[in-house]
C-alpha positions in Angstrom: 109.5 66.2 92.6 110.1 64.1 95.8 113.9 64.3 95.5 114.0 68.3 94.9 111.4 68.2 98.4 114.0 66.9 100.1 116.5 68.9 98.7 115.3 72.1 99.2 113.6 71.5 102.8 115.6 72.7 105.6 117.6 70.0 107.6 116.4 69.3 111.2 117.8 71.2 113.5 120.3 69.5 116.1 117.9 70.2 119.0 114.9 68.5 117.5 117.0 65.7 116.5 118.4 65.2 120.8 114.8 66.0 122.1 113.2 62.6 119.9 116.9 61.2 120.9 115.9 59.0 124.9 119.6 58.7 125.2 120.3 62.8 125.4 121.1 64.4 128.3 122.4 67.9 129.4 125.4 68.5 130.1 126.0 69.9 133.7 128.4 72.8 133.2 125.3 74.4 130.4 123.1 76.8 133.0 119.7 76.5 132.6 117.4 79.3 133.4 114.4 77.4 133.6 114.5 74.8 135.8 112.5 71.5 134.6 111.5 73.1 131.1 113.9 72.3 128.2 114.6 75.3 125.6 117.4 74.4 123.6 114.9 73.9 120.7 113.6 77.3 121.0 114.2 80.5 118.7 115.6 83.1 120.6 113.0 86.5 120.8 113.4 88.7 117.7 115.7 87.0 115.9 112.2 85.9 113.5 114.4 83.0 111.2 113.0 82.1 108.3 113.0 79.4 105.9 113.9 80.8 102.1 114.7 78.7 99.0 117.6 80.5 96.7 117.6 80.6 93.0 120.7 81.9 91.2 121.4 82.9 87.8 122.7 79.7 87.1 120.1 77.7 88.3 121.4 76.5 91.3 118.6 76.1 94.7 120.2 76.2 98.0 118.3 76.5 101.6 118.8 79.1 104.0 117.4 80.4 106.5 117.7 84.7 107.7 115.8 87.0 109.4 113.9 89.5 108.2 116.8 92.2 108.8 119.1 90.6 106.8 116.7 90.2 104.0 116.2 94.0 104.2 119.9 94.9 104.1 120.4 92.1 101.1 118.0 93.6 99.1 117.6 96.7 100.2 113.8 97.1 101.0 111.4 98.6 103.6 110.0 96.4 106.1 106.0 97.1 104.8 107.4 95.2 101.8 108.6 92.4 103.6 105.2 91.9 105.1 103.5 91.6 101.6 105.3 88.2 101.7 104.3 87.2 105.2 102.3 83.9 104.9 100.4 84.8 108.1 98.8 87.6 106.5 96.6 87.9 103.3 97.5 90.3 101.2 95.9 90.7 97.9 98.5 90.6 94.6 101.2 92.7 94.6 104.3 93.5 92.0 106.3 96.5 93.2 109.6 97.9 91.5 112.6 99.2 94.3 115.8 100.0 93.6 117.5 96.6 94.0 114.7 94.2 93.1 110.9 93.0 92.5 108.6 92.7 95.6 106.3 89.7 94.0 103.3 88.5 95.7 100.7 86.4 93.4 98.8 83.7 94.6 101.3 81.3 96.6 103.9 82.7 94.6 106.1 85.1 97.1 109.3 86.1 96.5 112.0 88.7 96.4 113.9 88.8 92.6 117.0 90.6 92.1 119.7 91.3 89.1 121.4 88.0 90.8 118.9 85.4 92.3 115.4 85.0 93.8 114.6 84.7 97.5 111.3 82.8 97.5 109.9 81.7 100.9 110.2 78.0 101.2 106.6 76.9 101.2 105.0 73.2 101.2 103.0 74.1 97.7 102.9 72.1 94.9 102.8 75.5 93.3 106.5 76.6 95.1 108.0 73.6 94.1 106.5 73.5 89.9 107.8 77.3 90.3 111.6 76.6 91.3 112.0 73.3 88.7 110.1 75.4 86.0 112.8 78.9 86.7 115.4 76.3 86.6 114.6 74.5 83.6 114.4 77.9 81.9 117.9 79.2 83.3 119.4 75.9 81.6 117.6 76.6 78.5 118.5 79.9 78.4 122.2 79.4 79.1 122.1 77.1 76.4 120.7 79.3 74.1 123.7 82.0 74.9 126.0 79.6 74.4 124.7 79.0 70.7 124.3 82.9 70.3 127.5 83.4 71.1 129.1 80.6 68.6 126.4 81.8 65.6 127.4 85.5 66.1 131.5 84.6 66.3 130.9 82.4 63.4 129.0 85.6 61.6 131.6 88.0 62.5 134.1 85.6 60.6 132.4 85.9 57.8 131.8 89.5 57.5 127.8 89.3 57.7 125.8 90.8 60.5 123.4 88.6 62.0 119.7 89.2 62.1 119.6 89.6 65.9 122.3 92.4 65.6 119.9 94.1 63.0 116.6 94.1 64.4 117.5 93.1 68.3 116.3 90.2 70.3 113.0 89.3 71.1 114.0 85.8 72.1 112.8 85.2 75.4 115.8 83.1 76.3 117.7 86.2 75.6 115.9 88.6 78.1 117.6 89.2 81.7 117.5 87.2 84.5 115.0 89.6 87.0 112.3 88.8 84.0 112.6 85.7 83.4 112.2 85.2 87.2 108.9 87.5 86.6 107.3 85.7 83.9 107.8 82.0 85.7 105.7 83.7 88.8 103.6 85.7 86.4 102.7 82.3 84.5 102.2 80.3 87.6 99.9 82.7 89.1 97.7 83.2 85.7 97.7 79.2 85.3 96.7 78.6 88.7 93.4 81.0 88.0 92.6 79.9 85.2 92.8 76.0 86.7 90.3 77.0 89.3 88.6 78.9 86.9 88.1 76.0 85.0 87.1 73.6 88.2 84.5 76.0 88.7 83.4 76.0 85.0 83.1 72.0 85.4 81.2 72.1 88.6 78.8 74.8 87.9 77.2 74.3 84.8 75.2 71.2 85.4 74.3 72.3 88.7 72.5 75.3 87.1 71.2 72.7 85.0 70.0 70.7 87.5 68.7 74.0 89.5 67.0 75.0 86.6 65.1 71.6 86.0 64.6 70.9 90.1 64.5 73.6 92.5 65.3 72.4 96.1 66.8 73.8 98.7 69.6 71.4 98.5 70.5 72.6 94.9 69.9 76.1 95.9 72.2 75.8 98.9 74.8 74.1 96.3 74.7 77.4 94.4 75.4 79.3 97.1 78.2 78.0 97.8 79.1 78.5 94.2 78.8 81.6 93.8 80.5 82.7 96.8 83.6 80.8 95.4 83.2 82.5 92.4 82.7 86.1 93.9 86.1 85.3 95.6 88.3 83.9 92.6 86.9 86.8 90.5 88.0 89.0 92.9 91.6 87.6 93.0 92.0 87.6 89.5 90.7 91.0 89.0 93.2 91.9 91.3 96.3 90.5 89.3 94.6 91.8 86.1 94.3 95.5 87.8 98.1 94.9 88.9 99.4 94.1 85.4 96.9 96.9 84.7 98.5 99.4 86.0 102.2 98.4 86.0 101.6 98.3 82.0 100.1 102.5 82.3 103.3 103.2 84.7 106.6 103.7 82.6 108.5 104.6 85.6 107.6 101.3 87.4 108.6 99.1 84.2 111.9 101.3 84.2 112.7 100.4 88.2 112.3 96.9 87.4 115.1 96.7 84.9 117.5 95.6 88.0 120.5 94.1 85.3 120.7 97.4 83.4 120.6 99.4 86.9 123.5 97.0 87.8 125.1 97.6 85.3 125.3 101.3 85.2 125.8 101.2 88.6 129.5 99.2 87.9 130.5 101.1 84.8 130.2 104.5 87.2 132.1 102.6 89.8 134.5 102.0 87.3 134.8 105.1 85.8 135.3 106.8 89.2 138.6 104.6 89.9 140.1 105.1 86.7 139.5 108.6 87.1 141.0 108.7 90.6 143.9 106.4 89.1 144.5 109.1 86.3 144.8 111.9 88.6 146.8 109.6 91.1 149.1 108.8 88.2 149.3 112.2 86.7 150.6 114.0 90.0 146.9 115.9 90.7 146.1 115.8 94.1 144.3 113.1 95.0 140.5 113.7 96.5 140.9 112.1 99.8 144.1 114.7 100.2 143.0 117.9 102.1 142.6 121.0 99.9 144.5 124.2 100.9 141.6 127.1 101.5 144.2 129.9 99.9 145.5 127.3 96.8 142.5 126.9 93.9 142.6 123.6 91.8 144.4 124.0 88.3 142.7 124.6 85.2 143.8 121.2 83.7 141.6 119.7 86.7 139.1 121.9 86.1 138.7 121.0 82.6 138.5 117.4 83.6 136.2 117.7 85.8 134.5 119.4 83.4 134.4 117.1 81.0 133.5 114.2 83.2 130.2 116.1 84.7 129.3 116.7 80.8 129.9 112.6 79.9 128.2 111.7 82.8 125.1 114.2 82.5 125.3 112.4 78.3 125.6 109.1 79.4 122.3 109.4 81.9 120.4 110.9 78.7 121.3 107.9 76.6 120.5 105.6 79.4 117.4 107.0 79.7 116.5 106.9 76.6 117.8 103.6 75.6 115.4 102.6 78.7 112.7 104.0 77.5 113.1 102.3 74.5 113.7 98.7 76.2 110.7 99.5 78.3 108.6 97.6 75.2 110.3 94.0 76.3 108.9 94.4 79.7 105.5 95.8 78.1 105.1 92.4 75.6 105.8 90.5 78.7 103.0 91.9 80.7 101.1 92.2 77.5 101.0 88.6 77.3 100.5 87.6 80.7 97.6 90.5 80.9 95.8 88.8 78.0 96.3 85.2 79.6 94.5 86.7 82.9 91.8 88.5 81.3 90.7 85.5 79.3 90.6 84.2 82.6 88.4 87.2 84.0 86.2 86.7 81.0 85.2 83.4 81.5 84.3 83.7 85.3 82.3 86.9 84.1 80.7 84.3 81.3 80.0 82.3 84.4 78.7 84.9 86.4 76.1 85.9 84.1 75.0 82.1 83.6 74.4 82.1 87.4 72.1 85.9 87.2 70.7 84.0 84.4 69.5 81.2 86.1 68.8 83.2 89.1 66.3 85.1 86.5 65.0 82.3 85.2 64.2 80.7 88.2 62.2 84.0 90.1 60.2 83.9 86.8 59.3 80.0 87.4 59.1 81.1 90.9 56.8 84.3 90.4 54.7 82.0 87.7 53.9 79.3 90.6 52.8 82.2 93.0 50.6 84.0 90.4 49.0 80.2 90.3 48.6 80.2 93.8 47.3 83.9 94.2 44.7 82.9 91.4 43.7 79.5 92.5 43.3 81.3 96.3 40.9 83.9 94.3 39.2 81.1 92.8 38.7 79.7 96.4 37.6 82.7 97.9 34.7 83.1 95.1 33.7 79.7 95.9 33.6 80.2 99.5 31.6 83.5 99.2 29.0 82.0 96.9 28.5 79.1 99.4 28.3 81.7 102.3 25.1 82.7 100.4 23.5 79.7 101.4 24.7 79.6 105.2 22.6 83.0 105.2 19.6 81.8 103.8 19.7 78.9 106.0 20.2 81.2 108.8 17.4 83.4 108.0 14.9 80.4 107.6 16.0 78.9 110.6 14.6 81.5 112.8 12.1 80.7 115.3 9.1 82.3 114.1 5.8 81.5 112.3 5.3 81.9 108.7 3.1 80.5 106.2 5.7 79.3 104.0 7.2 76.5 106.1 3.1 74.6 105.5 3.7 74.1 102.3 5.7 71.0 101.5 7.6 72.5 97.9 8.8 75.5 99.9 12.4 74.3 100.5 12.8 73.2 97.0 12.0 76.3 96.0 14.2 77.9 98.3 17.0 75.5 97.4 16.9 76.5 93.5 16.3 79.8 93.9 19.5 80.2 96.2 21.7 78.2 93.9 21.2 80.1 90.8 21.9 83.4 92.5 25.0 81.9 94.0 25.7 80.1 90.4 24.9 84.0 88.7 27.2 86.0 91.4 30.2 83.0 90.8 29.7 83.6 86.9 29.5 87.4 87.5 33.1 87.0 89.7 34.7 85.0 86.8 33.5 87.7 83.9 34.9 90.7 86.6 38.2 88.7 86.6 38.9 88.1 82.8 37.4 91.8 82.3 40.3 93.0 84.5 42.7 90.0 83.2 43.7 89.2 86.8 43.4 85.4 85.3 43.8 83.7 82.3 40.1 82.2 81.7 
């Protein structure tokens, strides 16, 4: 991994290298506009250079390092597609079919494939780097594997037998072309990446709602917090991929745009066709297109028929393409198939998660509604006892009025008083606690 880092970083420029360098001076005859400030390190305005690492066919990875224009001209995109792969914006997953290649943005996956190579932006990522060794490891592989297939099916045409894969077709996927195999490296990287953070969060959350569930503090409920705002966020990246596969699976045109080798390929065999067709008339005396056309003179009927004829194969050929495509659209639908389960496994378990966490939540507003019922009775319980006491504060008050009565002579008066008061008090109390288990506002 360290050797392919150095490999596939870009090389210091020469100005960085002479600004570290003490011994470096300007030379005189070099203007410079800005007196005092140095600038030969600096970009010029607009021309937006960036770093990208490119992935052939073969396997080979080079550095280099466009702008943005040429990237468009190269590959033939708009410039809103170009900023689905900016790194200084977040954009949320995105696979989108052009004419000339796949727009791919999933996770820190971002890159540009084509019938021929992949443009992926040179990033520091672990993820960037495990994605270039794995799509050349793959490229090997497969170029290996069409080697073979090309030995076993000479070896079965010597014999006169034809070969399963002849009968039935490929499903290999060493066999498929190069634009998916380039798709199902970033398609696996992505789903892998969830699910390993899916699986962090997994290992991490359960005995904290464990713990919660055993200890409520605010230090554990600050923990889930956290938690769940993670998880709110990773479900919502991986529903986005899922929704993206989703609906690139429901789109037959889309799947169709993304076969960039077959497109190729068309495109050359019409290529092809047109210059033998302008060799044949070249050859053949016709006039030749490029030759202007009397207004008065009309083509012969010979041409005529040829053109004819052409229109009629071309107008046949685009039929069988498009149906053959339509047909081939299923190798691109099992890859996304398979990738779509992978991801929604992935969904499933954070949603597995997510109802743990409204569990918890659930169980702990019922511990928590349980200890304030407790309260709420104990308080009634309180406010019995404080109303039965208040009993006697009145008596005492009435009694300690300054007026004469015969009752304060006699010596027994206040026991009397005394027991008299507390049985009321102890009858009202008794009367409460009856009221309160008649109405079942406490267990008693």
């Amino acid at each position: 991994m360290a050797d392919l880092k150095e490999r596939l970083l870009p090389p210091k420029t020469a100005s960085v290298a002479n600004l570290r360098d003490s011994s470096y001076r300007p030379s005189a005859s070099v203007h410079q506009p800005f007196h005092g400030v140095d600038v030969t390190g600096l970009k010029k305005r607009g021309q937006g250079l960036r770093s990208w690492i490119r992935v052939d066919a073969l396997g080979n990875s080079q550095v280099i390092e466009v702008d943005k224009f040429t990237i468009m001209r190269r590959c033939d995109l708009p410039a809103r597609d170009l900023r689905l792969l900016d790194p200084l914006f977040v954009y949320p997953s995105t696979i989108l079919g052009r004419e000339k290649a796949i727009v791919v943005n999933l996770e820190q996956i971002r890159c540009i494939i084509t019938a021929d190579e992949v443009l992926l932006l040179n990033s520091l990522d672990s993820y960037v780097f495990q994605y270039v060794v794995e799509l050349q490891k793959r490229l090997t592989t497969a170029g290996v594997g069409e080697v073979w297939r090309s030995e076993g099916t000479d070896l079965s045409s010597r014999s006169g037998n034809r070969s399963f894969d002849s009968l039935f077709g490929s499903t290999s996927p060493d066999y498929l072309p190069f634009e998916f195999k380039a798709l199902e490296v970033a398609l696996e990287a992505a789903c892998t990446f969830l699910d390993s953070q899916a699986a962090e969060l997994e290992i991490e959350a359960y005995p904290l709602l464990d713990e919660l569930t055993s200890k409520i503090s605010t230090l554990n409920l600050e923990r889930a917090r956290r938690l769940k705002s993670r998880l709110v966020a990773l479900t919502r990246r991986v529903q986005k991929v899922r929704d993206e596969i989703e609906q690139l699976m429901d789109d037959d045109g889309d799947m169709a745009e993304m076969y960039l080798t077959e497109k190729k390929r068309r495109m050359e065999l019409f290529f092809s066709g047109d210059q033998s067709v302008t060799g044949f008339r070249s050859s053949d005396g016709v006039q030749s297109v490029s030759a202007p056309v009397s207004p008065v003179s009309s083509p012969p009927d010979g041409s005529r028929r040829l053109e004819k004829s052409l229109s009629i194969a071309r107008s046949r050929q685009s039929a069988r393409s498009t149906e053959s495509g339509t047909e081939r659209i299923e190798e691109l639908e099992m890859l996304l198939e398979a990738y779509f389960v992978v991801i929604d496994s992935t969904l499933n378990k954070l949603t597995s998660l997510k109802e743990y966490i409204d569990d918890t939540e659930d169980f702990i507003n019922i511990q928590l509604d349980s200890v304030r019922n407790q309260l709420i009775q104990f308080e009634l319980l309180l406010t019995t006892a404080t109303f039965v006491v208040a009993i006697f504060g009145v008596v005492a008050g009435i009694f300690g009025m300054n007026f004469p009565i015969a009752l304060f002579d006699d010596a027994g008066a206040f026991k009397w008083v005394l027991l008299i008061t507390g049985v009321t008090g102890a009858f009202i109390f008794c009367s409460f606690l009856w009221f309160y288990k008649h109405r079942r506002l406490m267990p008693l």
